[in-house]
N, C-alpha and C positions, 0 to 999 in steps of 0.2 A: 227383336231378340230380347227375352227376359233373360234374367243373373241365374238361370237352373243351370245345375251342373247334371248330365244324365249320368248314370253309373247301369254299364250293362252287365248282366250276365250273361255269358255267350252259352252257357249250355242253359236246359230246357226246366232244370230241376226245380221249382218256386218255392220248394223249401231253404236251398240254399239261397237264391233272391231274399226272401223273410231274414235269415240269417246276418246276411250282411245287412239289410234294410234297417235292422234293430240294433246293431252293433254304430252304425254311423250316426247315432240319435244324440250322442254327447258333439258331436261335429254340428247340427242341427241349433243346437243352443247358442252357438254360440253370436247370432247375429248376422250371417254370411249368406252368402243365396242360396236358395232354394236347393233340398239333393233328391233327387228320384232316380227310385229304382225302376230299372225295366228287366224283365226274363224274354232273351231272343228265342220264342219257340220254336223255331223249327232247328235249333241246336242239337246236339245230339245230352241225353242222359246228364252225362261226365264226361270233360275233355282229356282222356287220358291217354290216345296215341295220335301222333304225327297226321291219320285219316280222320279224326272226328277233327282237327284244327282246319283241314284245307277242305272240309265241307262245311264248316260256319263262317267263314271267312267273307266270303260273299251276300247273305244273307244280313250282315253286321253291320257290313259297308253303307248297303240299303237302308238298315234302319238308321245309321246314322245321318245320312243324305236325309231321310226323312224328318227327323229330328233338328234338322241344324240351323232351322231356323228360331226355333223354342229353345236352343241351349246357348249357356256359353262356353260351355268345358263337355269332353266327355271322358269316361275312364273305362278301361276295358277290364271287368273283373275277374280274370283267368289270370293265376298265378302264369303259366304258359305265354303272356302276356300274345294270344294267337292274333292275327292280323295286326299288329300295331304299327304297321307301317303301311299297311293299303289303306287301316282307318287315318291315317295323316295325310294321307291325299285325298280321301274323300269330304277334307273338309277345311277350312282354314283355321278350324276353333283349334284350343290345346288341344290333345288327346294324350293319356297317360293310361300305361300298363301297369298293374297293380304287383308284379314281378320286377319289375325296375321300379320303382316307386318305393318298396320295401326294401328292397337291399340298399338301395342308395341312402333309406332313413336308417337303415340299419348303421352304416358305418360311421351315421354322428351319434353312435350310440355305445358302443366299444369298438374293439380292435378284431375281435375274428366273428366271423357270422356263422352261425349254422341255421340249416333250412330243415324244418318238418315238413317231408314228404308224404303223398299220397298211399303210391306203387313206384316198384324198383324202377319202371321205366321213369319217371317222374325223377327219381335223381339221378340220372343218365343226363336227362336234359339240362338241367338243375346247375350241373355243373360243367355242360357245356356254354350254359348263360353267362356262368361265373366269370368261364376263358371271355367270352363275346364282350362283358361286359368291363375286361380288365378289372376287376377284382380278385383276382384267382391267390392272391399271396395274401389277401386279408378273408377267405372263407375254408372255414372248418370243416365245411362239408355239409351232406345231405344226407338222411336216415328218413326211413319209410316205416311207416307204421301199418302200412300192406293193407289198406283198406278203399275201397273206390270210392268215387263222389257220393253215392248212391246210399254208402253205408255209412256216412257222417250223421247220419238220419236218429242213429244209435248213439245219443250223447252220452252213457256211461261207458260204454266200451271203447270211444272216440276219447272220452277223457282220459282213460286210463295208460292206453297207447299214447299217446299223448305224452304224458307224462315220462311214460319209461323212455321212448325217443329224447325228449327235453332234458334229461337226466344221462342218458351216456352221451348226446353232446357236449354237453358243460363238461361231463366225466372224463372223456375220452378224446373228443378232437378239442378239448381248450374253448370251446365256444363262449363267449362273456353275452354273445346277444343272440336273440332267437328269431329267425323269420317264420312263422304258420306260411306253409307252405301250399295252400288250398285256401279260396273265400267260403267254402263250408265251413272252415274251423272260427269262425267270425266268435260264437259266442264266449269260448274258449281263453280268451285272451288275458282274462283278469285271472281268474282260476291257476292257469297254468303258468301266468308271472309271479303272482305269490310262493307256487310251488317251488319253483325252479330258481328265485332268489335275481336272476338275471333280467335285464328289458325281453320283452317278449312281442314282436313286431303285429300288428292286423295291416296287412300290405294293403288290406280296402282302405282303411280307416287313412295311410299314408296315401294311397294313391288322391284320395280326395281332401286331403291337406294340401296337398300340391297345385290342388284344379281350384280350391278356392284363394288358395295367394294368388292364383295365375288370372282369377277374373277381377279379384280386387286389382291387381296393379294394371290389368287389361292387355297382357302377353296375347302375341297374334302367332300361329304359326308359320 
């Protein structure tokens, strides 16, 4: 077993893979094991309903079984955090969801959270996670910026949306800290915490904060 931590993307897209690949490069410096990216292709597009989740789900597990001997962490990079509990049995390494991973760095970051969603359905889920995850009396809520995985692709109209989302939640639900609510929004991170004055969460970037303390101290599941 080497000190890699793998970081999947469960859908198909390699732009978004790239995205976060380039965003985790400040994590890369710092001395810690090895971070590769992989894109599960036979994912679908964008995981944005309930049926693209329970058809990569299998397919993940695989790769990770395949994997688990070259890692020692892995992290599932779907805000959705889909399969994160088939991936913990198919393995004994950590696994972390990048949706748990963010909110939970979130709230040692202020007091109310708010999440930049995708599509409406996207904060349906969002804060049904909220109730799942007993945080529901420290999150502000969830706004959509109505754009699919596919159209993140568009980084000035993604920034823009973007922004107006980041701005009526600080505005309007009180939000002090912001989760990107999608691993397309990777590059987005600096940009839109300047803007917005508040912490501005990359759940990649947290979820693999998490997977390298976990192989440094050598957490087993």
């Amino acid at each position: 077993m080497t000190d890699r931590i793998l970081v999947i993307n469960p859908n198909s897209s390699e732009g978004v893979t790239a995205a976060m690949d380039r965003a985790l490069e400040p994590l890369r410096r710092t001395g810690g094991p090895a971070i590769a990216c992989a894109t599960l292709a036979e994912g679908p597009p964008g995981i944005e309903t309930y049926g693209h989740i329970a058809a990569m789900v299998g397919p993940m597990c695989r790769m990770i079984a395949r994997e688990d001997n070259q890692s020692a962490a892995f992290v599932i990079a779907c805000f959705s955090d889909p399969g994160l509990h088939a991936a913990r049995e198919a393995t004994r390494k950590p696994v972390f969801g990048i949706g748990e991973a963010g909110l939970t760095t979130a709230l040692n970051l202020g007091e109310r959270v708010g999440i930049i969603a995708i599509k409406q359905a996207s904060v349906e889920r969002q804060t049904r996670y909220a109730r799942t995850l007993g945080i529901a009396e420290r999150f502000a809520g969830s706004i959509a910026i109505n754009m699919g995985v596919v159209e993140l692709a568009d980084e000035a109209k993604t920034r823009v949306r973007m922004r107006e989302v980041g701005r009526r939640l600080v505005a309007e639900r009180r939000a002090d800290v912001i989760v990107m609510g999608c691993a397309g929004m990777a590059r987005h991170r600096e940009g839109l915490q300047d803007d917005l004055g508040v912490p501005v969460v990359d759940p990649t970037q947290a979820a693999v904060g998490l997977a390298i303390t976990a192989v440094a101290v050598r957490y087993r599941a």
